[in-house]
Each structure stands twice: as C-alpha cells, then as structure tokens.
C-alpha positions, 0 to 999 in steps of 0.5 A, spaced: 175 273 731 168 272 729 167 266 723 167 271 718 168 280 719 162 280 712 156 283 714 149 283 711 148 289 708 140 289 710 139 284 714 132 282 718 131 280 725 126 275 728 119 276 730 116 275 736 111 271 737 104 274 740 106 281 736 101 280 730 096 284 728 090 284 723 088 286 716 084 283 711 084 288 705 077 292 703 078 294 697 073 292 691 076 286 688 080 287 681 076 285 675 078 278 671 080 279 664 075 273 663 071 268 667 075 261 667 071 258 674 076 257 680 074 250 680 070 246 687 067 251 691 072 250 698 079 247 697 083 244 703 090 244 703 092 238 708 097 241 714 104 238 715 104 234 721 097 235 724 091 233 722 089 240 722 088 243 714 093 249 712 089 252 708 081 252 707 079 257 701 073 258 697 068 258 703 061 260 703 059 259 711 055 263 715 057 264 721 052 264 726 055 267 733 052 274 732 057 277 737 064 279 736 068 277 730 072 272 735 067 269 738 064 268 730 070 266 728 071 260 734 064 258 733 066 257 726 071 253 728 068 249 734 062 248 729 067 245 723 070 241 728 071 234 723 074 239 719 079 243 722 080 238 728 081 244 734 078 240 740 076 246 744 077 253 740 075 257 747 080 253 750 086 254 746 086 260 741 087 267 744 085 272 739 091 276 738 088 282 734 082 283 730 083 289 725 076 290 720 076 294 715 070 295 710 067 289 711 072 284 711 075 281 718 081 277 719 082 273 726 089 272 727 088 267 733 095 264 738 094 257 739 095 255 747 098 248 749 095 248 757 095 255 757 102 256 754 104 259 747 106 255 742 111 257 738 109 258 730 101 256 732 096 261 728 090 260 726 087 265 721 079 265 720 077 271 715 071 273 713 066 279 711 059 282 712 054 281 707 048 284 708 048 285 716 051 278 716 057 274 717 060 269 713 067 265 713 070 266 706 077 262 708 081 260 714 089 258 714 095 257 718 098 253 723 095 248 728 099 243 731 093 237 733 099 232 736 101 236 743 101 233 749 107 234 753 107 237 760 107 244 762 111 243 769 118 245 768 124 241 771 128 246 770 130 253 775 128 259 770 135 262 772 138 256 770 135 257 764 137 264 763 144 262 765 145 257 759 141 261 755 148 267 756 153 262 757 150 258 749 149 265 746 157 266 749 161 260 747 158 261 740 158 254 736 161 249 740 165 245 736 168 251 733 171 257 735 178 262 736 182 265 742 183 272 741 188 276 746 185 282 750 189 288 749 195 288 743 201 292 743 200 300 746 204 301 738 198 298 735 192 302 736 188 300 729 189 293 732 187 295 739 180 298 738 180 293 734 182 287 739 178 291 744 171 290 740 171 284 738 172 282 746 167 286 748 172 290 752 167 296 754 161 294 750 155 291 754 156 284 758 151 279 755 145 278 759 137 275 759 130 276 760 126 270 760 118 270 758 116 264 761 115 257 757 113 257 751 112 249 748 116 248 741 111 244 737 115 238 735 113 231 736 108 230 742 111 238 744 117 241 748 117 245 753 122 250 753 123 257 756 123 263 751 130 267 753 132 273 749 139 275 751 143 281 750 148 285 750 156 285 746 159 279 743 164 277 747 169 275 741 166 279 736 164 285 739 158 286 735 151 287 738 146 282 740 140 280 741 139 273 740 132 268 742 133 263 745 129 257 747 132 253 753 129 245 754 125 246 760 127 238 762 134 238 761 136 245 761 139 245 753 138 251 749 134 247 743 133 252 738 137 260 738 136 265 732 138 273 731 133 278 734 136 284 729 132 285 724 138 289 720 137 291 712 115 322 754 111 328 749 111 334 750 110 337 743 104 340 741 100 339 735 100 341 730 106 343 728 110 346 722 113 345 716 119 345 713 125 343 708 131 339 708 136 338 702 136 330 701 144 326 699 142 326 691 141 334 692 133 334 691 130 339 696 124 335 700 119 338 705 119 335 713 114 335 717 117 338 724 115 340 731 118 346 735 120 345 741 118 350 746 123 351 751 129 353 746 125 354 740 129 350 736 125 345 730 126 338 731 124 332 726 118 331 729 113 328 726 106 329 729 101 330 723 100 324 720 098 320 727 094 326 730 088 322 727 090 316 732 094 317 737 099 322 740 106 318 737 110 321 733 115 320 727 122 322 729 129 322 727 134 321 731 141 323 731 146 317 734 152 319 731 157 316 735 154 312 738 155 304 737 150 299 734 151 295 740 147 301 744 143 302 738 140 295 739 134 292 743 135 298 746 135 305 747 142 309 747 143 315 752 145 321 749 141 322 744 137 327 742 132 329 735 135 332 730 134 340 731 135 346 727 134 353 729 130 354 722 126 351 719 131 350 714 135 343 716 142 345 713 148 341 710 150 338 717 142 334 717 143 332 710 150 329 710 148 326 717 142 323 712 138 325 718 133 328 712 133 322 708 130 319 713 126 323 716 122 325 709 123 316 708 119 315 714 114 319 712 113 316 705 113 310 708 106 311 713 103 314 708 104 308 703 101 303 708 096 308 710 094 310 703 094 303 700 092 298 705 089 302 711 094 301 715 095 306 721 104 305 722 107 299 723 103 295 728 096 298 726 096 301 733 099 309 732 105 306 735 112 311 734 116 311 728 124 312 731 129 313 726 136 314 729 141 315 724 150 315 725 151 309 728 158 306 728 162 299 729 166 300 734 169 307 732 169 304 724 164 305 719 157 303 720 155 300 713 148 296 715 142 298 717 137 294 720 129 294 725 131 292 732 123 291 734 123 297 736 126 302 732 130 303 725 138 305 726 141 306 720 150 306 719 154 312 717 156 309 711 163 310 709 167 312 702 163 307 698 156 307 701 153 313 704 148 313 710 143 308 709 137 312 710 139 315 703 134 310 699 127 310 700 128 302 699 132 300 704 128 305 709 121 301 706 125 294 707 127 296 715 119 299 716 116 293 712 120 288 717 116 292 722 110 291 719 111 283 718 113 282 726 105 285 727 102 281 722 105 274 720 111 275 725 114 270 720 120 267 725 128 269 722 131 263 721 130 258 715 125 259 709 121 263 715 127 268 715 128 268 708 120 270 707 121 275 712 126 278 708 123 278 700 116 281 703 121 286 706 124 287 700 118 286 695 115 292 700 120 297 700 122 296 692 115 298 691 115 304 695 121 306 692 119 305 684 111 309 686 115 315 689 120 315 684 115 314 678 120 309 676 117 304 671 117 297 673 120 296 665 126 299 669 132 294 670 135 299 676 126 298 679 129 291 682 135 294 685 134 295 693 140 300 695 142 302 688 143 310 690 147 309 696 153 308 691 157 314 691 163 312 686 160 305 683 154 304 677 148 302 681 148 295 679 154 295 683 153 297 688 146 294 690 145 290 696 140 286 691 137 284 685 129 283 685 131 280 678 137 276 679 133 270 676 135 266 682 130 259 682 131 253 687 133 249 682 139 252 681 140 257 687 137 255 693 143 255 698 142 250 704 145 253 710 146 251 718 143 257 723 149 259 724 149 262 717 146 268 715 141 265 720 139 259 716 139 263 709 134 270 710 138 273 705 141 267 701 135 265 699 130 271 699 130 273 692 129 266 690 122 268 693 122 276 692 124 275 685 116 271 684 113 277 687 116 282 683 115 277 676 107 278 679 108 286 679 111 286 673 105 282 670 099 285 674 102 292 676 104 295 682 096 297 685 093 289 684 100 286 687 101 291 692 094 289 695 095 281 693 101 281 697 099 285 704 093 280 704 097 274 703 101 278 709 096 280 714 091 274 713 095 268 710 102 267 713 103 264 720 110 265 723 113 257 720 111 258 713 116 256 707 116 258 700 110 252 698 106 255 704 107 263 702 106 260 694 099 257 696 098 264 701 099 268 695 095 265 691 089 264 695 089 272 696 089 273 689 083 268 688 080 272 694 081 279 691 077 276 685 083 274 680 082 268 675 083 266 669 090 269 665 092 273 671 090 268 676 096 263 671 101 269 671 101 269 679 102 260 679 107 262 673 112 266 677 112 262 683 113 255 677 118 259 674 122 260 680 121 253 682 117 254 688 112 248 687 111 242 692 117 238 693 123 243 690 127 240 696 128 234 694 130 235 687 137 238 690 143 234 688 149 232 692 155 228 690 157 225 697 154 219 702 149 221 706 151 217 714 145 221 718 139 225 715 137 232 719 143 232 724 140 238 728 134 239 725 127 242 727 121 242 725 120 250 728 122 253 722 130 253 724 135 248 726 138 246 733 146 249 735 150 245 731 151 240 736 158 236 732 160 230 730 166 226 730 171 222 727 176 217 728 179 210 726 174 209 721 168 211 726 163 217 727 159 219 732 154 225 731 148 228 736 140 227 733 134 227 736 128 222 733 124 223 727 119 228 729 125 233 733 121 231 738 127 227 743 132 229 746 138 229 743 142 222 743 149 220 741 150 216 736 156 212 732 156 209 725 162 206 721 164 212 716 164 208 709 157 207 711 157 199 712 153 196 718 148 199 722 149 205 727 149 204 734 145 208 739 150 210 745 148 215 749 142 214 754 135 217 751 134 219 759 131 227 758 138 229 757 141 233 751 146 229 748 151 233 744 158 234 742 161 227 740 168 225 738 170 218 738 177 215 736 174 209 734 175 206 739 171 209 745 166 216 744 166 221 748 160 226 749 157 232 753 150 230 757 145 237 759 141 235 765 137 239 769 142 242 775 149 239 771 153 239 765 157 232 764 161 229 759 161 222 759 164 215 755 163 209 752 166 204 748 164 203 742 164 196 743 159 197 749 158 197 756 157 201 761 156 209 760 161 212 765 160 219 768 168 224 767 166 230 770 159 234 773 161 241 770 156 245 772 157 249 766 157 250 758 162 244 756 164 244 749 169 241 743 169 235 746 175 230 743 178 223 745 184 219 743 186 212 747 189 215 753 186 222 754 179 225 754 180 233 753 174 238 753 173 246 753 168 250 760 166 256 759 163 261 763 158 265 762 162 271 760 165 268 754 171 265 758 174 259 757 178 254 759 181 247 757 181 240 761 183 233 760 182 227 764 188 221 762 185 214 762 183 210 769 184 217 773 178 220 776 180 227 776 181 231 770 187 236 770 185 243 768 191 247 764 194 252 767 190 251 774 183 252 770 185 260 771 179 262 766 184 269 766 190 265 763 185 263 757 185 257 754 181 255 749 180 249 743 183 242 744 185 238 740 188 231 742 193 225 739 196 220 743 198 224 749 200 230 746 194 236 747 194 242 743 190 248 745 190 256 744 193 260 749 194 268 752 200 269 755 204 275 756 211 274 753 217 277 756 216 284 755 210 284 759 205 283 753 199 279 752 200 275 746 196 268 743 199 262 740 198 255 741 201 250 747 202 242 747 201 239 753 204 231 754 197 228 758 202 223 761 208 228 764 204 234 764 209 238 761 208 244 757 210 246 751 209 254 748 209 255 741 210 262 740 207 268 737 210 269 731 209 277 730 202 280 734 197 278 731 190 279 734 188 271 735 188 264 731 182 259 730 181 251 731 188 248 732 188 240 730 194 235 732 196 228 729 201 225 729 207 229 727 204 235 728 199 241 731 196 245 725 192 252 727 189 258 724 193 264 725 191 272 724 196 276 723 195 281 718 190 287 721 183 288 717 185 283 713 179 278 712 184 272 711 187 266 716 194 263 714 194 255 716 200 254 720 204 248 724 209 246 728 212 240 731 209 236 737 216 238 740 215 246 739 220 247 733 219 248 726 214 253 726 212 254 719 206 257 715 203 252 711 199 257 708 201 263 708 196 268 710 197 274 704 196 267 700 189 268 695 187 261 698 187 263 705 180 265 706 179 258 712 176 258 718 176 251 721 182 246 720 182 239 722 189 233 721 188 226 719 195 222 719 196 224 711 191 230 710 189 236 712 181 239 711 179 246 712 172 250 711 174 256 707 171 261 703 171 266 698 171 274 699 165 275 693 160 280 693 154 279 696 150 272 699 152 267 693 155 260 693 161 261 692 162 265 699 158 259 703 164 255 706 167 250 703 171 245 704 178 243 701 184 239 703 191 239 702 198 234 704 201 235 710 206 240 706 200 245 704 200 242 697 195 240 692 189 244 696 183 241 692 175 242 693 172 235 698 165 236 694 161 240 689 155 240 693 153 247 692 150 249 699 154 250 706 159 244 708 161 245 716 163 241 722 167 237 719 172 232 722 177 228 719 178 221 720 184 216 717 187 218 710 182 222 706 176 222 708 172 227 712 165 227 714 161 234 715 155 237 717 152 239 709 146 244 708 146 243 701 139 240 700 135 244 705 137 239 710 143 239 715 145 232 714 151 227 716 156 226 709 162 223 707 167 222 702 173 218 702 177 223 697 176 229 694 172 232 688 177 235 686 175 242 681 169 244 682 
C-alpha cells in the first residue's frame, strides 16, 4: 500500500537543469499613473551564501563587447568583477540560450564548476539596444562563489545508477508496508488492485545517469544526476524520480518527482474542421488528412509552419496505463482520426476535441502575447494524449512529463481533463516553465512552479472566455470539469482562496507532495492573481512572463519570486500606485524577507534542518530513534555541506548531543538507539554497512557489509534487526544477537518469502511476512521470532486483505497496521500478544479514526501518524500524529503544529520524538505528552 491512495488532481514535475530558454518582453513599457521616482539608480540585492548579488536593477552600463549578446553579457560581467565576484565568466558560464526580441536581450547563463554543471546556478544578464548600442539594464540569478570541491568521482557510474533504483524502490526507508503478490482467484477487484500496486506487469524500474552534476551546498557536492523510470513497485504508479547520488559515498542526497502532473509525413497546409467540446460548444480544429487512408487526424501544422515542420497533435491513449504514458512514449497509439472532416460524439466524449481546440488556445496566447513560438521558443511538438487510465481504473489527473501533456479519462464525477482550458494552460505552462527559469519540483521552487502554471492557464482561460476578473468562478482552476457539483466544489483550486504564510503555509517533508508544490502554490498564485485584478490581465500577464523568463532561476523561493516579480514591474515602467499594488499583493499574502520565522510550533526543538539542503529540497528522510530517554537522528553540517553523521541527545533536551558516527565521507543515516547502544547504516563507496556504538562511547564496530539498500534499522539490549532490499523492491529482514558475528536472515534471506519492517523488544523481533496459507494462498500478516531460540511465531491473516503497514513491538505486545477492507483509504491498528494469541483490532478499520499510517509502542502508549480524508491539499490532511493507551483508547492529538509530523519514534511513556515540518524546516522535536484537542 502506498502511504496515501490520494492523488493531486493537477500535479507538476521538476525541471531539468540545462533546458532553459530566453525571453525578455519587448512590448513598449505601460505608462505610470504618476511619476513617483524609483528611488538609487541601481539597487543590489545580496545573494544567500555567496557573495555573488541576487539581483542588480535599475543599470544603465553600456556594454562594450560589440560581438554577440553572450560575449556582451560575459564582458559585462568580467568588467564589474567587484560587483558580481564571478572569477572568469568565459570559463564557467555556458550560455544556454539567448532569445531577442525587439530590442531587448536576456542571457540565461549555466554555471559550470570545472567543467561540471551545477544544480540551481544561473545567471541572468538583460539588456537592450539603444541607438545601435548595447546597454545592461539588469542581471539576476544564482551564482554560487564558494565552490571548491573536486570533480574525480570515487564511486563507479553503475553503482550510482544501481543505488539510485534501489532508493527509489525501497521508498522511505524508516517507513513502509508489506503487500501479498496475488489474493484469492474470487477477489478480482482486489487482484488488479494488489497486482498494480506491486508493479506486476507494469515496467521494471530502471536508470539512466547524465553524468556529474555538483550540488551547491557548502564547498559543493559531487553527485551524479539519475533519472530513474519505470512502475512503483508497491504502488503501481508511474515513475519518474531525479535522483542525485553522492559521488564519494555512493548515497542518494537529494530525490524528487520528474512528473509534472495537473517521423512526418503530412503535408501542409492542411485543412479545417469542427468538433463538439464536452460543455456542447462546436469549435473549429485544425487537421491534417493523411494520405494513405484518407482519414482527417488532429494534426495541427498551421500555427508552427512559420517555424518548423513540428505539429500539435492529439493523441488517442485510451487504454493505455499512466505508467506507459510517462517519460515515455506508449506504443499503440495512434492520432485521433475521423473520416470527415466532422469529429463526432466519440472524439468529444474521449475529450480528444478539447484538447486538440485547448492546445491551440494555448500557443497562440504565448504567441500572440509574448512572442513566444510553443513551448521551448524553438517550434518543438505539442503532443497531447488523452484516455489514460490507472491500472484499468479512472484516470482523474492530468500532468506535463517533459515531453508531452497526458490527460485522465476522468470518472462519474470529473470529466476528461483536457475539458478546461485551464488545466491544459496549467500543464502546456509547466512546459514553458522547464524551457524558461526551470523552477526545480521540490520545495518553494516546486510551489512556484505550480503558481505561474496556475496563474498562466487561469489567464488563458478567463481571456478566451471573456469572463471578468470580478467573476469569482475567474480564480477557479477546473471548474468545468464538474459534472454533477457546483463548480466551487469541484475545483482543484482557488487562486482566491486568500491562503497567506502566515496562517496557511504547510511545512512538509519531500516525500509529501514533493515538499508542498500544491500545498502552498496559492499562498504565491493568489499574489499574482491580486496583481492582475488591480492592474488588468495585458500589464500582469507580460509582468509576470518577464518575471519568468528573465528573472527566476531554478532555486528560487517566495522572497526571490517577489523581488523578480517586482523588478520586471519596474523594468516594464510601472511605478508610483501600481508599483505599490504589485508590493501590496505579496504583503498581503505575507511574502516578505523572514515569513519563515514567524511560523509557531508548540513542541521542543532537539536538532534543527534534519535532512535538510540548501538546493531547494530536502534529503530522504534518513529517520531518527528513540529509546530509554535517548534519540538519535542523521544530519549533516550547517551549510548541508558534509556527509551525513549520526548523532544522539537526551530526548528531554538536557545536555549536550553527542557525535557518534565517524565524518569519514560516509553517509550516516538510519539510526535507532535503546539508550544504551545506537545502531546505524553507513553508505560507502563499494558497500552498504550497518554499524554500532554504545552511547557511553567506544569503538565503532562493523555488523555487517550488505553490499545493498539497508534500512529500518532498530536495536534492543540483545539484538540488532534491520531490512535489505533489492533493487527491485524486494526485501528481507535480518537480525544479528549480541557477541555473535553473523547475522541471521528470517526465512533463510529468500527475498521470495518477503519479509519486511522489523521491530525489536528484548528478544522478541516482529516483522511483516507473505506466507501462503493451507489452501495454497499467498496471504500477509505479521510473525515474531525469539532472537535467543529462533523459534517463529505466525500471527495469521485475520480475512484477505491486501497488505499491513509498520508493525511496532514492546513488551506485552506487536501492534500492525492492517488493510483489510478494498478501495478503502483507511488502516485498522491491530495487536497480538508476544506468544501469537489475542489477536485483536484495536482500532477497527471501518472506525472514523482510522486513517493511520505509521505506528510506533512504548510501554504505555501507542503513536500513529494519521490523517483526515479532506478535500484537496490543506492542513488537516497532512499527517498528524496522535496517541492512544495500549487498549486503543483516549486517542488525543501530540501537537497543534500545523505542518507534517512524521518519522516519529517513541521513547518510555509518553513521549515521542518526530520529524516536523511546520516551520519550513524538517527538524528533530519532541513532547512529553500530548496536546490534547487541537
């Protein structure tokens, strides 16, 4: 079972470094309504963690390389080296595209590190022709000046691609759940369900490196860039995952989603024809008649004839699984066709013509508006395939790969979601965004990503539609989807939702909507869409794209976006009480310098960015343990610089922690400790190790080389317990007892019997197992095993239900998430005794509570990350956690704090100590008890 069977309804995907383009706006300034002065002639923002500025504005330099823009734009910057502390631009900036247009120029330049890109590094130079000669108007972006880490990787590329799958297949590695491969012939809902979420069929994940890429944290990281797809094992979704893998030690540092979700032989030029859209309006198509069986295709050649030979074309993918239809092209396929030139009911109701008629709407406005010639500024193809679906279920999602847009079939409640203009605007937009500021998916980058997608396809739709910005339904993305709800209902989201940072702002792990992109996304789109409101849709339309295309680099948060935003007002000639409408937006949705730290939290910070980087994501949640009035948690050094180190601290937050991993290049991670001893996993170069200490100190001492993905990692007194996977998702548990020097593997280490997720106590190891009962049925349940004796006892499977989640042991008793009831979102928290008997469900999975997914005991409390089934992204459907006695009663909230509480671990009593995201930051808290109601 993945962690939550909720899907974003318009999700986005990570640009990719290296595809961005330029363009500077060339329409004729809009004229102020007064003449309030701008204030210093050149104002300079200072950059975070290099000397090199954010943001110069307001220049008036003339540039005297009279050669190309790039060369002019170099020499600009090697002549202002005081000012911009790039030490040889020839040297390490690559000019990725200069795009004019009247007479402006922008350069977007790549940094290089010794030759190597470097993630997130772009600078921007702009400026125009006035009279035969160039001047610098401004220059903005991301240079990082403190590099200096080497470029020789110590790691083999096929190891890297290797622990690049392997991460991407075990998921979070503190975290996870068990499913049976194949339930009862009887059960065929539960079959093609199970079967999906296995990745039975589906494609085996797989990885393409593009070679080293430096991570611009501290001195730098080496990394290689992975991109890794295929089908989720567990979950059967499709995948497309960046990964950036340690070069040194061989750990992934750094992963995030690369799906952006909500050969020619034709002739031109083509004909006309007409379709009916899903709301009944007939609109003209643009089509192309193929010769050899005559039949009219959704072939668009007219509108890029000027600049290339590509096309817009739709696609019918009907049938075909969103697994096939991402990062890749599905075969079978084929353009949607009609023997006239009338499309008829079928292309309507496939929503075939809404996309076809969307796509066209969508060029000609980046054409029309801001001279923009499809996605990329190069003529590439617009591809639209339309149909898909989940494993045989309703598709309802639409999403941009970096290649192509694929919209869902929809279901009884949603149609096919290329019937709004806006969600086509949105998911065409995401592409321009990838071939512009290549904002990254992850983090603030990710939610400002989705806001200028939102922002573009919302204006796309409201100027084809007429509709006036007054309109409330104007905010609304996919309000005509609906087919039986009002359309505030039904809407994915609401540019006017009001949502501030303030009060709003969701702080989240990556593994959560990808750090927040459509958590937080209006908090920013809301501020735009106020600036279009008070300055009309032709002057914030073109503010916004110049903000786009010549501002915004690949990291940027809410603060950088504000002063881009702002900047390209000034640069468009907006000042005096339009110039205070555009800075009054962003006020009022509270994105102004230091928002985060105005974020309250009513637990006890133990460690502070736990996981975090400074690239504009965070690390995989490398965990944290507890146990006997101790924890233990993995981080790196101030700057994110360091591998990863172990460390441990007294969870009431008394004394100092204590340092307990070696810093030897190693990535650390994993930890759990008993309190007296801390056992971890060290990623190394050639090998995979777990690893102890006593807290008291001493030597380090080696358990075991696994040469594999090693994760949930615990220890009690006499044992050390921790789960392998293979690179296809497989797994297995093993325990090592104290003063033995070989571990033992459950079940011989068959990864075909399939256990999974240990939890010790003493000498009692519980874990989830696939067995196959005595009718000859693959069944999954739990087992406990005596570390002492080795003998094993099966828990049964209570029913056939389709997986369980965490178990957690103590003393009296093994607790497990239990998946019983199909297409259910909820997990019953159910228990047995250490001996096999007394199997009970503590909370029963039909109970209004029981929306859990991770569990963990104590000896007198039990703690569970839950959420609530609300509609759409919000707080109260980020998990929280909650604890109940060991009889499942009393279930009260941990904490108020309003952002994601995860990796939790508990530790005697009450408290627990957890992974919170609420400030922005992923830090190590705690409470002693909890909060109560919130």
């Amino acid at each position: 079972m993945s962690k939550s069977r909720r899907r974003a309804r318009i999700s986005g995907g990570a640009a990719l470094l290296g595809a961005a383009a330029l363009l500077a706006s060339g329409v004729p300034a809009a004229q102020a309504d007064d003449e309030t002065p701008r204030g210093p002639a050149t104002e300079v923002v200072p950059g975070a963690g290099t000397r090199t500025p954010a943001l110069v504005d307001g220049i008036e330099e003339a540039a005297k390389d009279s050669g190309s823009p790039a060369a002019a734009a170099r020499g600009h910057l090697a002549a202002k080296k005081d000012r911009y502390e790039i030490a040889d631009p020839a040297r390490d900036l690559t000019a990725e595209q200069t795009l004019t247009q009247g007479g402006d120029e922008t350069v977007r330049f790549q940094q290089k590190h010794r030759g190597l890109p470097v993630l997130g590094g772009q600078y921007l130079v702009r400026m125009e022709k006035k009279d035969g000669d160039r001047v610098v108007t401004g220059t903005s972006g991301k240079y990082f000046t403190g590099l200096t880490v080497g470029t020789k990787a110590q790691v083999a590329e096929k190891t890297a691609i290797a622990r690049a799958v392997a991460a991407t297949a075990a998921g979070d590695g503190r975290t996870g759940s068990l499913t049976k491969l194949t339930p009862k012939p009887s059960d065929t809902t539960a079959r093609s369900k199970a079967e999906k979420r296995t990745g039975k069929g589906g494609a085996p994940l797989s990885g393409a490196s593009h070679g080293l890429v430096v991570l611009p944290q501290g001195k730098g990281v080496l990394t290689y860039h992975v991109t890794v797809t295929g089908t989720d094992p567990v979950s059967g979704a499709p995948v497309k995952q960046e990964v950036y893998v340690d070069a040194a030690s061989g750990f992934p540092v750094l992963q995030y989603s690369g799906i952006q979700s909500l050969a020619d032989d034709a002739d031109f030029p083509g004909t006309t024809g007409s379709g009916v859209k899903l709301d009944g309006t007939k609109v003209g198509l643009d089509l192309t008649r193929d010769k050899a069986s005559g039949a009219y295709q959704l072939r668009d050649h007219r509108r890029q004839w000027g600049g290339s030979k590509n096309a817009l074309t739709t696609w019918d993918a009907r049938g075909v699984d969103a697994n096939d239809a991402s990062g890749k092209w599905p075969s079978g396929i084929s353009e949607v066709a009609s023997k006239t030139k009338e499309f008829g009911k079928d292309a309507t109701e496939s929503g075939a013509v809404d996309a076809h008629w969307a796509a066209g709407q969508v060029y000609d406005y980046y054409k029309k508006k801001h001279g923009r010639d499809s996605l990329d500024d190069k003529g590439m193809a617009i591809n639209s395939l339309v149909g898909v679906t989940d494993g045989g279920f309703p598709f309802v999602n639409a999403f941009w790969d970096g290649q192509k847009m694929v919209y869902g079939g929809g279901d009884e409640e949603t149609k096919t979601l290329s019937a709004d203009l806006d969600v086509v605007g949105h998911e065409m937009t995401h592409g321009v965004v990838e071939h512009t500021a290549g904002l990254v998916y992850v983090g603030q980058s990710g939610a400002l990503n989705e806001a200028v997608a939102d922002y573009f396809g919302n204006a796309i739709d409201v100027n084809a539609s007429k509709t006036p910005m007054s309109d409330p339904k104007a905010a609304l993305i996919g309000e005509d989807l609906c087919r039986t709800k009002a359309p505030e209902d039904c809407a994915f989201r609401n540019l006017g939702d009001g949502r501030t940072t303030a009060k709003d702002f969701l702080g989240v792990t990556i593994g959560t909507d990808s750090g927040g992109v459509h958590l937080n996304s209006t908090i920013f789109s809301g501020a735009l869409w106020d600036i279009r409101e008070d300055l009309g849709g032709t002057l914030a339309d073109r503010i916004v794209y110049k903000a786009l295309a010549a501002y915004l680099t690949p990291l940027d948060g809410y603060t950088d976006a504000r002063n881009a935003v702002v900047a390209a007002a000034k640069d468009l000639g907006v000042k005096g009480a339009k110039l205070r409408a555009v800075h009054r937006a962003f006020d009022a949705h509270g994105i102004t310098k230091g928002w985060e730290k105005a974020i309250g939290a009513d637990s006890d910070k133990l460690l502070g960015d736990v996981n975090a980087t400074r690239v504009g994501g965070r690390l995989p949640n490398t965990g944290a343990g507890a146990g006997g009035g101790w924890w233990a948690a993995s981080t790196s050094d101030d700057e994110g610089q360091e591998a990863f180190s172990v460390w441990a601290g007294r969870t009431d937050g008394k004394g100092a922690k204590k340092l307990i991993s070696p810093n030897d290049g190693r990535y650390h991670v994993y930890p759990d400790t008993d309190g007296r001893t801390v056992a971890w996993v060290a990623y190394g170069p050639t090998s995979v190790e777990v690893l102890s200490r006593p807290l008291a100190g001493g030597p380090v001492k080696k358990l075991w080389s696994a040469g594999t993905t090693v994760a949930n990692v615990h220890v009690s007194g006499s044992a050390v317990t921790w789960q392998e996977s293979s690179p296809h998702g497989q797994q297995r548990v093993a325990y090592l007892r104290k003063g033995e020097r070989e571990p033992v593997f459950v079940d011989g280490g068959r990864y075909d019997v399939a256990t999974a997720l240990p939890s010790i106590q003493g000498d009692k190891l519980g874990y989830a197992k696939v067995y196959v009962d005595k009718d000859g049925y693959q069944q999954v349940s739990t087992e406990i095993t005596d570390v002492r004796t080795g003998k094993q006892t099966l828990v049964p499977a209570k029913g056939a239900h389709g997986g369980i989640a965490t178990p957690a042991i103590n003393g009296t008793y093994l607790y497990w998430l239990v998946d019983d009831i199909a297409d259910d979102n909820r997990m019953g928290l159910r228990r047995a005794k250490l001996d096999g008997t007394g199997l009970t469900d503590v909370v029963p999975e039909d109970s209004d509570s029981a929306y859990f997914w991770n569990v963990d005991a104590s000896d007198s409390a039990v703690t569970l990350t839950q959420w609530q089934p609300q509609r759409g992204w919000s707080n109260g459907n980020l998990t929280k956690l909650v604890q109940t006695d060991l009889d499942g009663k009393g279930l009260k909230r941990v904490s108020c704090n309003r952002g994601e509480q995860t990796g939790h671990a508990a530790d005697t009593g009450k408290r627990v100590v957890w992974i919170d995201g609420t400030t922005g930051h992923t830090d190590l808290v705690t409470r002693a008890r909890p909060a109560g109601t919130c």
